[in-house]
N, CA, C and O atoms as CSV, one atom per row, in Angstrom:
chain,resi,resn,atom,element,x,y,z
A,1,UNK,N,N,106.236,53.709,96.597
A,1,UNK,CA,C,105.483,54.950,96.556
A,1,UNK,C,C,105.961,55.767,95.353
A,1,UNK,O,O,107.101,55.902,94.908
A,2,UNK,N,N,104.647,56.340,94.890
A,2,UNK,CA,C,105.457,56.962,93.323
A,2,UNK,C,C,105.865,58.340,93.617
A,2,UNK,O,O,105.160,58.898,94.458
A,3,UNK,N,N,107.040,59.169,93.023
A,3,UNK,CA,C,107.157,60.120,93.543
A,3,UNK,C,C,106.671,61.434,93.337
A,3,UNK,O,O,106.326,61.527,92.159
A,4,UNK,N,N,106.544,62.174,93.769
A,4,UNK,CA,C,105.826,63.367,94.579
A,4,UNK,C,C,105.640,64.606,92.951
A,4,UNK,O,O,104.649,65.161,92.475
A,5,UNK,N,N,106.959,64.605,92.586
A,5,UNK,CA,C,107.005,65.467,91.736
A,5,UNK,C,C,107.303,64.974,90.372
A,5,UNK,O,O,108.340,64.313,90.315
A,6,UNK,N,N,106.676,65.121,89.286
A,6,UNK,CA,C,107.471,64.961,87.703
A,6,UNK,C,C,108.454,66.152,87.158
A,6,UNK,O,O,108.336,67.322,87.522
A,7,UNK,N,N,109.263,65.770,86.400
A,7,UNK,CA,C,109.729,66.342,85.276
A,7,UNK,C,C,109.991,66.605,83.931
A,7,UNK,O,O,110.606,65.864,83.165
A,8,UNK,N,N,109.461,67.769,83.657
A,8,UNK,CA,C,109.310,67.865,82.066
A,8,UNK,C,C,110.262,68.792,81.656
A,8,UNK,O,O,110.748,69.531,82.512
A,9,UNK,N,N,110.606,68.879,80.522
A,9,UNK,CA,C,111.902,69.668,79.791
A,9,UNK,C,C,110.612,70.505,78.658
A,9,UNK,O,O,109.638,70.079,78.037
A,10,UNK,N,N,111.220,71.800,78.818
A,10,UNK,CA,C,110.489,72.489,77.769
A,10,UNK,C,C,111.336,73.646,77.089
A,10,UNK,O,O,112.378,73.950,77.669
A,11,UNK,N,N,111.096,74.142,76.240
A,11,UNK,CA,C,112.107,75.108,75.307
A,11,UNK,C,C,110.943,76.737,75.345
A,11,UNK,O,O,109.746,77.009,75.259
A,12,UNK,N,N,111.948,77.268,75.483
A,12,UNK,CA,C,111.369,78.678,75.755
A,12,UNK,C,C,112.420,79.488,74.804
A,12,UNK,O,O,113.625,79.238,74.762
A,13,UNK,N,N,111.636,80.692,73.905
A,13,UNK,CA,C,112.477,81.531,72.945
A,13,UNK,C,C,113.804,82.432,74.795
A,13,UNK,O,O,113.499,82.715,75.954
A,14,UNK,N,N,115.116,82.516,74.010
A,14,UNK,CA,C,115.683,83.233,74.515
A,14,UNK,C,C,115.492,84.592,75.165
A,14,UNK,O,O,115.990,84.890,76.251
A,15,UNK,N,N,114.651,85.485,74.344
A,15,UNK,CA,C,114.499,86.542,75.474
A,15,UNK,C,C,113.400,86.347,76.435
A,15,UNK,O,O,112.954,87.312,77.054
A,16,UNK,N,N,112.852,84.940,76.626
A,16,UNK,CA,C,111.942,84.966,77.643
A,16,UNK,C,C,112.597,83.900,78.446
A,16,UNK,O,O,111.789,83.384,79.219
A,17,UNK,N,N,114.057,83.288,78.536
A,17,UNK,CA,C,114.584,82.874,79.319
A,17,UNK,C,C,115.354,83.452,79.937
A,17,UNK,O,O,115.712,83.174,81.082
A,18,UNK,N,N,115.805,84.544,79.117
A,18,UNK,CA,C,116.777,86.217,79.710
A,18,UNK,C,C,115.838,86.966,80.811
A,18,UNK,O,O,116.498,87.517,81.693
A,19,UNK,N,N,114.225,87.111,80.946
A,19,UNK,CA,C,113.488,87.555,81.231
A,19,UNK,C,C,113.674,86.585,83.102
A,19,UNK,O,O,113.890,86.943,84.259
A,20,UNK,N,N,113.447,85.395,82.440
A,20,UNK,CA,C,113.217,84.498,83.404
A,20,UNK,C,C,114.286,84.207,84.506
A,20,UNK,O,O,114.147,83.881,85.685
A,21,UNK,N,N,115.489,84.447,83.682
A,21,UNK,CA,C,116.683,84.140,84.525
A,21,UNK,C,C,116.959,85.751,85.636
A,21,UNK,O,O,117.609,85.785,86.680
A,22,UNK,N,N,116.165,87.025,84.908
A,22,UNK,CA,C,116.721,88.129,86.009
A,22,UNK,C,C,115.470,88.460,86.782
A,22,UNK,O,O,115.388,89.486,87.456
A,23,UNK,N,N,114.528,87.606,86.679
A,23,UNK,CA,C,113.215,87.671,87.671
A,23,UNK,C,C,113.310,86.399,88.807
A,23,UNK,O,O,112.503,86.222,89.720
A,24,UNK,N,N,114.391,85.644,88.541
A,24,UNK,CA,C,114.057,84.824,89.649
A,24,UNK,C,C,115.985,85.050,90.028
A,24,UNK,O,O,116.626,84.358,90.818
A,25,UNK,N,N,116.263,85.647,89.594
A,25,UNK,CA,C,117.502,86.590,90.359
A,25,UNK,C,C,117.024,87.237,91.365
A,25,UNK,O,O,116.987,86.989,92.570
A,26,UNK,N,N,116.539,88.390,90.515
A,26,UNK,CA,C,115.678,89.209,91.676
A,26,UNK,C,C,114.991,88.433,92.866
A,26,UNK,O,O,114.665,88.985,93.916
A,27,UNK,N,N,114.844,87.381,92.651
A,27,UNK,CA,C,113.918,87.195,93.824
A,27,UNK,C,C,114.873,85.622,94.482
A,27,UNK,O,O,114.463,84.664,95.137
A,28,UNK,N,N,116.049,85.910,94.015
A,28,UNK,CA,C,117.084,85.184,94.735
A,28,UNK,C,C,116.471,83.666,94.523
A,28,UNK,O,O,116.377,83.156,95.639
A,29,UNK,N,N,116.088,82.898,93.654
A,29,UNK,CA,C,115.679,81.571,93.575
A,29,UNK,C,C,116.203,81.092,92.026
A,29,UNK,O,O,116.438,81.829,91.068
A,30,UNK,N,N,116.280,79.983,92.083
A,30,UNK,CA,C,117.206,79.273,90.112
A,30,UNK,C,C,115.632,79.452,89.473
A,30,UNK,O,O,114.490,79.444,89.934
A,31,UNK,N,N,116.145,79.588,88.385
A,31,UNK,CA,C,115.054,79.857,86.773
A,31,UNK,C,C,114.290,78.591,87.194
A,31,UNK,O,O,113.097,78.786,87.426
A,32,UNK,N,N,114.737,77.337,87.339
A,32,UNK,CA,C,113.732,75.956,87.245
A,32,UNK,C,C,112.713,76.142,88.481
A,32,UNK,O,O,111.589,75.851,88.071
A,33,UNK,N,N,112.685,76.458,89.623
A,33,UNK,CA,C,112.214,76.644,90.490
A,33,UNK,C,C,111.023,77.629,90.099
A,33,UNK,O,O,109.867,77.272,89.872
A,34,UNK,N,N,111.591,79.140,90.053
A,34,UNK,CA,C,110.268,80.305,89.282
A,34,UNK,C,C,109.622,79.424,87.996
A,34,UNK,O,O,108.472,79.646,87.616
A,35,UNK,N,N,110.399,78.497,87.422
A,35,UNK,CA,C,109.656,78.339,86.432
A,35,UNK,C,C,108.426,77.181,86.929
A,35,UNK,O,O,107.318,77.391,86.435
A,36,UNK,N,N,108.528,76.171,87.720
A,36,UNK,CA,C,107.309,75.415,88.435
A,36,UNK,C,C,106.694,76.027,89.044
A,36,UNK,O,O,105.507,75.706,89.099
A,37,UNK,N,N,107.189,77.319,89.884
A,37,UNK,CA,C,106.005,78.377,90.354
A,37,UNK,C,C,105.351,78.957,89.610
A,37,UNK,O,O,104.374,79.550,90.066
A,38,UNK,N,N,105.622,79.014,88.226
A,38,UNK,CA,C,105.002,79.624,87.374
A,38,UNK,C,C,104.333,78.973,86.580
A,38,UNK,O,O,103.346,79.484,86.050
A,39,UNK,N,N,104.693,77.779,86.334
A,39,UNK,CA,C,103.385,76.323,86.295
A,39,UNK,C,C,102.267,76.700,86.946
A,39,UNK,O,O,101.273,77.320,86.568
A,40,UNK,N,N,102.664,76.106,88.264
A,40,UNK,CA,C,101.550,75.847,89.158
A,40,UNK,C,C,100.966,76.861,89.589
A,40,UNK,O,O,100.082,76.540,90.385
A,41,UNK,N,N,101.071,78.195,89.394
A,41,UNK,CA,C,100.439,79.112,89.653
A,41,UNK,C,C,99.584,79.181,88.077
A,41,UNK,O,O,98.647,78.418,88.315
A,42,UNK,N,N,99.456,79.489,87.142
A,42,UNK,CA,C,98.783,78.956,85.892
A,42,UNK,C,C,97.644,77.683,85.894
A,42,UNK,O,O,96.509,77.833,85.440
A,43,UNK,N,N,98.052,76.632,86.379
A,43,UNK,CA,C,97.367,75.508,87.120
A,43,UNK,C,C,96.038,75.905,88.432
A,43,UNK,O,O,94.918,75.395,88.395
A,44,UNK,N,N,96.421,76.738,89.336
A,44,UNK,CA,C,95.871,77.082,89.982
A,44,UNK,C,C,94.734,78.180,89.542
A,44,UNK,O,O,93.538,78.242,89.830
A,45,UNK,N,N,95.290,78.745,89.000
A,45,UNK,CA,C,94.061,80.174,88.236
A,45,UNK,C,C,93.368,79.228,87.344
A,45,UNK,O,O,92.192,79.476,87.612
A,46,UNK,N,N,93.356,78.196,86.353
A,46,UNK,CA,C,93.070,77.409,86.163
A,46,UNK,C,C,91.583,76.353,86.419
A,46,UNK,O,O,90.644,75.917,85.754
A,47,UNK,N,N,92.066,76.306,87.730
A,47,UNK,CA,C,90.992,75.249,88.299
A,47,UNK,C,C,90.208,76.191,89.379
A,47,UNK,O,O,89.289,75.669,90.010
A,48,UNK,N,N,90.559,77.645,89.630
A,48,UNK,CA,C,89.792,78.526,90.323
A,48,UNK,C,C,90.343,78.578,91.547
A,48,UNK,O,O,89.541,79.116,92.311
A,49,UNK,N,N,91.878,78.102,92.388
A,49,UNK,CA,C,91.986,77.874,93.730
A,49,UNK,C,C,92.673,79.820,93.935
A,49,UNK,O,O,93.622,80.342,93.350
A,50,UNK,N,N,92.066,80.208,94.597
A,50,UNK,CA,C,92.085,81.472,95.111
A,50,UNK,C,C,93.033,81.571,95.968
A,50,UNK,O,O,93.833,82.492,95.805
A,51,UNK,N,N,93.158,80.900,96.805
A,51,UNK,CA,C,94.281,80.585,97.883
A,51,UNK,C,C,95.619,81.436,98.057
A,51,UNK,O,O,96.251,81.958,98.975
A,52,UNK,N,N,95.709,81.288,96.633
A,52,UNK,CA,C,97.270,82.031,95.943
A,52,UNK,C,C,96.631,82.906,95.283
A,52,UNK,O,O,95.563,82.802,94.680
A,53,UNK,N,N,97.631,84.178,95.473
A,53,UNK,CA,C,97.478,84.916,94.445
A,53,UNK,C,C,98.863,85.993,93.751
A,53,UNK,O,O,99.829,86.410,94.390
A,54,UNK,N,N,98.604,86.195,92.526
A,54,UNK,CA,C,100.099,87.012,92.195
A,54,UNK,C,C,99.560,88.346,92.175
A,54,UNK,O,O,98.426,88.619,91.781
A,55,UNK,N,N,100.670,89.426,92.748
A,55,UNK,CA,C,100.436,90.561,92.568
A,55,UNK,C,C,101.823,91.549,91.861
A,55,UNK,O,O,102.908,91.103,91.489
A,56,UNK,N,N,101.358,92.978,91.837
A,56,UNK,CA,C,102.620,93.408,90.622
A,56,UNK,C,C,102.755,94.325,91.995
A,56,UNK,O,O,101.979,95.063,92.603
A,57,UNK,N,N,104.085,93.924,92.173
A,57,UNK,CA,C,104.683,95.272,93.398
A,57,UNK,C,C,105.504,96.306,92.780
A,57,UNK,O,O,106.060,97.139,93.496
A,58,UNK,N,N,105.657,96.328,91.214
A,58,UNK,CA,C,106.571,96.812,90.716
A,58,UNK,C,C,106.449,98.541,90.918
A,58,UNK,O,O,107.476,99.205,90.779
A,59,UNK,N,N,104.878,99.363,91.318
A,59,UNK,CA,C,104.669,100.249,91.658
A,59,UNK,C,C,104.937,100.543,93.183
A,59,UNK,O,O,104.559,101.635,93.608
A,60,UNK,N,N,105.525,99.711,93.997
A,60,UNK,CA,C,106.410,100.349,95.821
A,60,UNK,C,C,107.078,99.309,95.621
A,60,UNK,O,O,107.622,99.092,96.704
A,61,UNK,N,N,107.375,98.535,94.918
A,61,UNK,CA,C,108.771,97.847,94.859
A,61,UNK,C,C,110.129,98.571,95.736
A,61,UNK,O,O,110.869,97.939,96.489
A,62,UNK,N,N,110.232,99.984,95.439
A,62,UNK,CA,C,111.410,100.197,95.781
A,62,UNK,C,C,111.416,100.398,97.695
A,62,UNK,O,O,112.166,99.994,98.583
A,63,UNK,N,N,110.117,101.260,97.664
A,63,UNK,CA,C,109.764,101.452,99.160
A,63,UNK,C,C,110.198,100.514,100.004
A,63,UNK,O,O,110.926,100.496,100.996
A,64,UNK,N,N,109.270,99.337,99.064
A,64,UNK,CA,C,109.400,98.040,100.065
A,64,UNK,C,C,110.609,97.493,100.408
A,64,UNK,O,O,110.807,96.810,101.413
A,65,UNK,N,N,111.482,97.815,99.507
A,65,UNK,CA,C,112.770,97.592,99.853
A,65,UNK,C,C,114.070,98.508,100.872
A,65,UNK,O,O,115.062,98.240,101.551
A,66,UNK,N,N,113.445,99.451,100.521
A,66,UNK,CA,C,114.218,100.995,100.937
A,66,UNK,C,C,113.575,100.983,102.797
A,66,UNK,O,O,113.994,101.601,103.776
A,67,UNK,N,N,112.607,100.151,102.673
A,67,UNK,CA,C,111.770,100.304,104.148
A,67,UNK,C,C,112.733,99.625,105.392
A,67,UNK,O,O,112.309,99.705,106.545
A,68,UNK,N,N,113.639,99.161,105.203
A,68,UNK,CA,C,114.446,98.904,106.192
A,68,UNK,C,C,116.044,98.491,106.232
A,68,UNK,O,O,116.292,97.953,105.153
A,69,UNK,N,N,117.176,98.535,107.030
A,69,UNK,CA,C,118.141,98.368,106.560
A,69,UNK,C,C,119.038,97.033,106.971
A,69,UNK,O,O,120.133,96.656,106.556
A,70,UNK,N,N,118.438,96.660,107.622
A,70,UNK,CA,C,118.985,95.382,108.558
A,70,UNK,C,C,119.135,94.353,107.373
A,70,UNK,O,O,118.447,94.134,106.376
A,71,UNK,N,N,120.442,93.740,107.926
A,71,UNK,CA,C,120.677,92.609,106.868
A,71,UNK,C,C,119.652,91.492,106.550
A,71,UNK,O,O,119.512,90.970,105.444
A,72,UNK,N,N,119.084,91.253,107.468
A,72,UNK,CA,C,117.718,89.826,106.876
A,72,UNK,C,C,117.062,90.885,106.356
A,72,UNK,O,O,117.674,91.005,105.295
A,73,UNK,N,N,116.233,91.751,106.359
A,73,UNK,CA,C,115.871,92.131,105.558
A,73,UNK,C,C,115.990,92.339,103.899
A,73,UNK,O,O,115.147,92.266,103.005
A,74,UNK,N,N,117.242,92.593,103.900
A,74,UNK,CA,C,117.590,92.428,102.624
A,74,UNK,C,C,117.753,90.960,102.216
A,74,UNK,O,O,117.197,90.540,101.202
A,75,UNK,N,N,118.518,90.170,103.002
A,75,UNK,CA,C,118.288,88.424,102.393
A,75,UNK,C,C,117.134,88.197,102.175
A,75,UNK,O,O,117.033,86.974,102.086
A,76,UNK,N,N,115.827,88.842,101.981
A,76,UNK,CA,C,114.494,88.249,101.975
A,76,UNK,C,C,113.884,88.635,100.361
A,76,UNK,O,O,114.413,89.578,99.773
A,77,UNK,N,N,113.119,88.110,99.903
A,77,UNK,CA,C,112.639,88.564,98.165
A,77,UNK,C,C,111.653,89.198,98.907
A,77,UNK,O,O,111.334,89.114,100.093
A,78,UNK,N,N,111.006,90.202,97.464
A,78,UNK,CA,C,110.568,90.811,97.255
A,78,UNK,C,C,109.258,90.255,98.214
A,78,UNK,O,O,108.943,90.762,99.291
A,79,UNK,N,N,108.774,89.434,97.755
A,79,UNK,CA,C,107.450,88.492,97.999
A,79,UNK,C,C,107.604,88.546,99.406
A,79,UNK,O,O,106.940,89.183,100.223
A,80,UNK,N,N,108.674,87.708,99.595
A,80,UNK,CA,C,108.528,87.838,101.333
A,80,UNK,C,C,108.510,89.082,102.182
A,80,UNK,O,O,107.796,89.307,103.159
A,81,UNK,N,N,109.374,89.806,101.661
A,81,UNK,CA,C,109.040,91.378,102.711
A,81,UNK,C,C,107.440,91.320,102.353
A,81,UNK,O,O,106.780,90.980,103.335
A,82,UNK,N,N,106.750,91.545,101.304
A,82,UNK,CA,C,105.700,91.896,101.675
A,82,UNK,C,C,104.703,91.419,102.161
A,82,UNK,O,O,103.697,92.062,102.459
A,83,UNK,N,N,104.926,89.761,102.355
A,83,UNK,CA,C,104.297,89.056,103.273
A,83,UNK,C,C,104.342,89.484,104.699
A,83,UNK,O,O,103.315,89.516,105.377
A,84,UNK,N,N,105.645,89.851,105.223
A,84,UNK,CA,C,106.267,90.286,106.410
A,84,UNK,C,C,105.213,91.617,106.606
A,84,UNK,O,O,104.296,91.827,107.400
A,85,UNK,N,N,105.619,92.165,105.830
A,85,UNK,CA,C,104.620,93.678,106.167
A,85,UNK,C,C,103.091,93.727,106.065
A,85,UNK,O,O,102.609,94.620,106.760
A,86,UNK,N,N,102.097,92.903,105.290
A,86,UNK,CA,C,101.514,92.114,105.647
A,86,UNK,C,C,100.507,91.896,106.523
A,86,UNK,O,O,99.390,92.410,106.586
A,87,UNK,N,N,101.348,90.576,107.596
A,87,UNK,CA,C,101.375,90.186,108.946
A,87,UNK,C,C,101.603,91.542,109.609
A,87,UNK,O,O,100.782,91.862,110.468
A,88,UNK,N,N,102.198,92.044,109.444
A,88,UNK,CA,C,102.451,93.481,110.463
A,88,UNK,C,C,101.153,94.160,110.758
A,88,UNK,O,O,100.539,94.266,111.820
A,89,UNK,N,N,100.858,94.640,109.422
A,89,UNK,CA,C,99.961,95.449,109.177
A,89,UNK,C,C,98.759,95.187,109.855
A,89,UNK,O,O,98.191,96.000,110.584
A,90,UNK,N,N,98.201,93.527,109.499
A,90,UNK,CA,C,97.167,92.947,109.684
A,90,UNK,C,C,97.202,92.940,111.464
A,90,UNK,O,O,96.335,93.537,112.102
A,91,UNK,N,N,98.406,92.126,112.182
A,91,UNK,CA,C,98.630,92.197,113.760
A,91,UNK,C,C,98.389,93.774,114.070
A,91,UNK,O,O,97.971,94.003,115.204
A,92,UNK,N,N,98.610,94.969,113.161
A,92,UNK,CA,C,98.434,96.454,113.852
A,92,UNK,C,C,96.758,96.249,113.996
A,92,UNK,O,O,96.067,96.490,114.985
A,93,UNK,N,N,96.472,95.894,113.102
A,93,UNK,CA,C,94.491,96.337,112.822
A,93,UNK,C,C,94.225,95.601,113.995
A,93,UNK,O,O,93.633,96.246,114.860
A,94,UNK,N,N,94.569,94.123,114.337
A,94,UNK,CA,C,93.754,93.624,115.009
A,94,UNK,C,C,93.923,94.047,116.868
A,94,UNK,O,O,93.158,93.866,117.815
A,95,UNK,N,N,95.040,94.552,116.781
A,95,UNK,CA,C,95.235,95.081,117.994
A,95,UNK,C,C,94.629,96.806,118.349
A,95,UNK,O,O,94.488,97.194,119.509
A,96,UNK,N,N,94.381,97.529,117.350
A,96,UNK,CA,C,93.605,98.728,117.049
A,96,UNK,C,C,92.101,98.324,118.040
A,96,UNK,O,O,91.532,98.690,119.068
A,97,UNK,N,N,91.941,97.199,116.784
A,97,UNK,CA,C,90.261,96.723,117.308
A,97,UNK,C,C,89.948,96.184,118.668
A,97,UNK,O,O,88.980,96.340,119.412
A,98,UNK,N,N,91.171,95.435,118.779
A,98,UNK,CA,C,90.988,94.995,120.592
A,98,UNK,C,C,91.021,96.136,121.326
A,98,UNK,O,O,90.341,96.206,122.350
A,99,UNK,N,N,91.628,96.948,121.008
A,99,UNK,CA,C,91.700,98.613,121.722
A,99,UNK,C,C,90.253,98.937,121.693
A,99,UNK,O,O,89.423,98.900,122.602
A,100,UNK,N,N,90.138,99.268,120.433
A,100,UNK,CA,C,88.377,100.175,121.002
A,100,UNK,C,C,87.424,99.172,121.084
A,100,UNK,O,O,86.197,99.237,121.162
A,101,UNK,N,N,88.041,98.417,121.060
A,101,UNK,CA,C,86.875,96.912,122.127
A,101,UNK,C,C,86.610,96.976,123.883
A,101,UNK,O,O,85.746,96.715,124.719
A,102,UNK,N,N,87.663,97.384,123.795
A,102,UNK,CA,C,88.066,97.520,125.263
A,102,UNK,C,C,87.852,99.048,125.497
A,102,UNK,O,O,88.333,99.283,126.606
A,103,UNK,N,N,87.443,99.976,125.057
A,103,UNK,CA,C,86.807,101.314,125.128
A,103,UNK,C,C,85.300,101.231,124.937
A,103,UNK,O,O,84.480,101.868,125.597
A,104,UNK,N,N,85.005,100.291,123.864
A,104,UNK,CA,C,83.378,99.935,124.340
A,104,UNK,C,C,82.485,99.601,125.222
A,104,UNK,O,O,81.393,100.055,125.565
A,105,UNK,N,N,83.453,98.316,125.674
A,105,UNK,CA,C,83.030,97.364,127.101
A,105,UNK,C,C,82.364,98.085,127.937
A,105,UNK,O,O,82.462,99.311,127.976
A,106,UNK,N,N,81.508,97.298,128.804
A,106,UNK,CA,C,80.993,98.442,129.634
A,106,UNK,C,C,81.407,98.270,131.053
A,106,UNK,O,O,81.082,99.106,131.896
């Protein structure tokens, strides 16, 4: 069976590996890793798959972080809290709606 993933070596100017190395700090993962996410996300916009998408949290970045104090919380990136909050958000709406569903009923 052939395997799953390739590897390619590529050269990037220094301040965009300085760039690269404190963005996937921040988000607690090695440069090679952000850097195939950052492939395949390119790949994906690409061929049109919507599925994924990137967004800039850098405007409640801090909120999102400041929003709670518990230690997993903080072990979690950026990305993931706001996946987490999210799911929250989305489970609040849908339980809202079952509410005045159940105020409609007859």
């Amino acid at each position: 069976m052939p395997p799953s993933h390739k590897r390619i070596t590529i050269s990037i100017p220094t301040k965009t590996y300085t760039f690269l190395e404190q963005w996937a700090d921040k988000e607690g993962r090695g440069e090679s890793n952000l850097a195939a996410f950052l492939v395949m996300e390119g790949v994906r916009e690409k061929e049109g798959d919507t599925s994924k998408v990137t967004v800039d949290l850098s405007s409640i970045s801090n909120q999102i972080e400041q929003l709670r104090t518990d230690s997993a919380w903080k072990a979690l990136s950026l990305s993931q809290k706001a996946l987490v909050l999210l799911h929250e958000y989305l489970n609040l709406l849908e339980k809202q709606q079952d509410e005045q569903g159940d105020h409609l009923a007859p």
